[in-house]
N, C-alpha and C positions, 0 to 999 in steps of 0.2 A: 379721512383726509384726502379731497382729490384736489390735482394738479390742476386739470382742465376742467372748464365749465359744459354743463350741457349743447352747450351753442357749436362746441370745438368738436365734440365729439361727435356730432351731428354732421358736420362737416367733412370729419374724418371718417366714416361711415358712407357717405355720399360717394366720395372720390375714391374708395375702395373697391366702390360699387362701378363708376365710372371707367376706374382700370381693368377691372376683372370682365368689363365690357366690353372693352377695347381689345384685350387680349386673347378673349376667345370670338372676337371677331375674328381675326388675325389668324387665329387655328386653322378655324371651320373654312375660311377661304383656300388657307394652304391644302387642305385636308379635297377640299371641292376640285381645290387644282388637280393635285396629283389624282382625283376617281376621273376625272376627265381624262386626262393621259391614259389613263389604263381603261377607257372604255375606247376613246379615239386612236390609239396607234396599239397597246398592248392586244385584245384580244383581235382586232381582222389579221396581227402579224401571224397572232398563233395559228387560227384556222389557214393562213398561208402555208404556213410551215407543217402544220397538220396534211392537207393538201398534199404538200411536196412528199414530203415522209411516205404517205400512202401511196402519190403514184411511181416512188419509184422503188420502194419497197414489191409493191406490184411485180415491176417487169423482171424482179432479179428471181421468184418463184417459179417464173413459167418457164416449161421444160423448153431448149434451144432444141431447134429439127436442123 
């Protein structure tokens, strides 16, 4: 016994397909965004701060005359 006909369910198969498109559209960009941010500000911070660490790590080693 079915409810819907072929025609419905065809239909409703399409627009599953249409949303599940839509939404991992919407991911992949979010996803795109945040690897942008983390290649454009997170990692030149860290070598910053890697930097600083080291050079002042540096002076506190060397014996005072």
């Amino acid at each position: 016994m079915k409810s819907r006909s072929n025609f419905l369910n065809i239909l409703i198969i399409i627009g599953g397909l249409v949303l599940a498109s839509l939404v991992l559209k919407i991911l992949l960009s979010l996803a795109t965004g945040v690897l942008y941010l983390v290649f454009k500000f997170g990692i030149p911070l860290l070598i910053i701060g890697g930097v600083i660490y080291w050079l002042t790590s540096k002076r506190g080693r060397r014996p005072r005359r």
